[in-house]
N, C-alpha and C positions, 0 to 999 in steps of 0.2 A: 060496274058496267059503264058507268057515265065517266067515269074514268079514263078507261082504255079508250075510249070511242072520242074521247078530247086529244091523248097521249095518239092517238095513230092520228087524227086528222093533224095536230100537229107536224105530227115527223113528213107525213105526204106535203105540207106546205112549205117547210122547210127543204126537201129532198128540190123542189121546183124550184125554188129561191136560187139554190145551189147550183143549178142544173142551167138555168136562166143568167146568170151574173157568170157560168163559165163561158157559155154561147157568147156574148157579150165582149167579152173581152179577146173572146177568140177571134171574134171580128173585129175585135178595133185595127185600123190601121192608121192610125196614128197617135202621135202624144202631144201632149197641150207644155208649152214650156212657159215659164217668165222669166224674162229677164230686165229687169227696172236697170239698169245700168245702161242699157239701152232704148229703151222704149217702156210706155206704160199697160201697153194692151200685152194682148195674149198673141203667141207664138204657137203656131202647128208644125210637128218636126211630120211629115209622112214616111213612113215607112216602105223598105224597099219595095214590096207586093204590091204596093197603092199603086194604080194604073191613072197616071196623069192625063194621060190626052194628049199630049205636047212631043211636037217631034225637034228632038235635041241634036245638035251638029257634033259628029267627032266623040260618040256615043260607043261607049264598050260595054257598062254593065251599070244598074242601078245598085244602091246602099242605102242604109238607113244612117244619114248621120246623127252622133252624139251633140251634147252641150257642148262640147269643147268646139267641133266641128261649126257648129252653128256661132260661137261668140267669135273664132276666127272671121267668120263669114261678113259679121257686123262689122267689125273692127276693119276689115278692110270697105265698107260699103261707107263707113263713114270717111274714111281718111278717100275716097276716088269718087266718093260721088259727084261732086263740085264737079270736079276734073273730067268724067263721061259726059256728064249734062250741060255744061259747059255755064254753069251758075254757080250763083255764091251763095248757098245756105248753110245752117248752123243743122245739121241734118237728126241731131237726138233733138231737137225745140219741133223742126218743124213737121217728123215722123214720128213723135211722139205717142199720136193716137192711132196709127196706121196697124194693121193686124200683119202681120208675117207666117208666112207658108214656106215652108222650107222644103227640098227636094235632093235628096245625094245621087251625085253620077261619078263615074269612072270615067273619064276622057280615055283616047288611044293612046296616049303617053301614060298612063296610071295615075294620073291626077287625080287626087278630090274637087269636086265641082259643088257648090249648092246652087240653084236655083232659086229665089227669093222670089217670091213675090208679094209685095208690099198692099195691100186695102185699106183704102179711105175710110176710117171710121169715125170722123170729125165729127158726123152726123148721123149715130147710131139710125135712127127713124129712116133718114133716107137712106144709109144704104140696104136695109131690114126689105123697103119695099121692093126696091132694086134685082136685089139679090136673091131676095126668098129667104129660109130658114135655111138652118145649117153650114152657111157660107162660111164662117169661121172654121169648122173640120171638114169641109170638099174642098177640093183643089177646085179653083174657079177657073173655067177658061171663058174668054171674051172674044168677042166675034170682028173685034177691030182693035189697031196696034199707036198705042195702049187704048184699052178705055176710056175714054173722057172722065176726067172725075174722079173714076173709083178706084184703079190701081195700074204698079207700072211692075214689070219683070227684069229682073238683071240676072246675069252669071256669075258667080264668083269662082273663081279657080283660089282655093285655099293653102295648095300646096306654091304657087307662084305669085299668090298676090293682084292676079289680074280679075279687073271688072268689064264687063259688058255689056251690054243690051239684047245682044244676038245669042239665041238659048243656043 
C-alpha cells in the first residue's frame, strides 16, 4: 500500500512538472543567443508575437529572425556605426558589455529589417536598479530618445546593408 500511494503521488508530481515546463515554453517569446565573436553579454532574438511597443516606419509585417539574420545585423552595425554616429570607435571593445535585443520586420519593399537595441551593461548593479528585473528578456522601451546611459536603438536593413537610427 505504501507503495502505490508513493508510485501515484509520484506520477501526479511529475504529470505537473510536465504540464508546467510545457506552459512555459509555450509562453516564451523569445530566445537568448551568444555570440562572443561579437559581443560578450547575451542576445535576446524576440519572436514575431512579442508585442514591442514601438511604432516602426514603412512597416509591412513582423518575423522572427534566425542567427544568421542577427550576425548579418552585427556585421553591418559594426562596419556603419562610426559612419551613423559620426564617431571613431572600435565598436566589439567598446559594446562589448552592452545586452542586444533583437526585433524582425518586413519593410514595404520585402526587406529584412532588425531592430537592435543595444543596453548598457557595464554596470550590472546600476542598470539591475534602473531597470528592474527581467530587462534582459522585455523589450525595454524608454521614455526619452536615447536614454541617457542605458541604451541606444538602430535599424538595420539586412537585405541592403543600410543602418539608421529612425526605427
Amino acid at each position: 500500500m505504501k507503495n502505490i500511494t508513493l508510485i501515484s503521488v509520484f506520477t501526479i508530481c511529475f504529470a505537473f512538472t510536465s504540464l508546467s515546463q510545457k506552459s512555459d515554453s509555450a509562453l516564451k517569446n523569445y530566445n537568448v543567443v551568444h555570440l562572443p565573436n561579437y559581443y560578450k553579454e547575451v542576445g535576446v532574438i524576440f519572436n514575431k508575437n512579442y508585442a514591442v511597443g514601438i511604432e516602426m516606419s514603412n512597416f509591412q509585417s513582423r518575423y522572427t529572425p534566425i542567427i544568421d539574420d542577427v550576425t548579418k545585423a552585427e556585421e553591418i552595425f559594426n562596419r556603419k556605426y562610426n559612419e551613423v554616429q559620426k564617431t571613431n570607435v572600435d565598436t566589439k571593445v567598446f559594446f562589448s558589455r552592452w545586452v542586444r535585443q533583437y526585433v524582425g520586420l518586413i519593410d514595404s519593399n520585402g526587406n529584412k529589417n532588425i531592430i537592435v537595441q543595444l543596453i548598457d551593461n557595464t554596470a550590472p548593479r546600476k542598470i539591475n536598479s534602473k531597470l528592474g528585473k527581467h530587462w534582459e528578456t522585455d523589450f525595454m522601451i524608454y521614455f526619452s530618445d536615447p536614454h541617457p546611459g542605458l541604451g541606444i536603438l538602430f535599424r538595420i536593413n539586412i537585405d541592403t546593408g543600410e543602418m539608421t537610427t529612425k526605427l
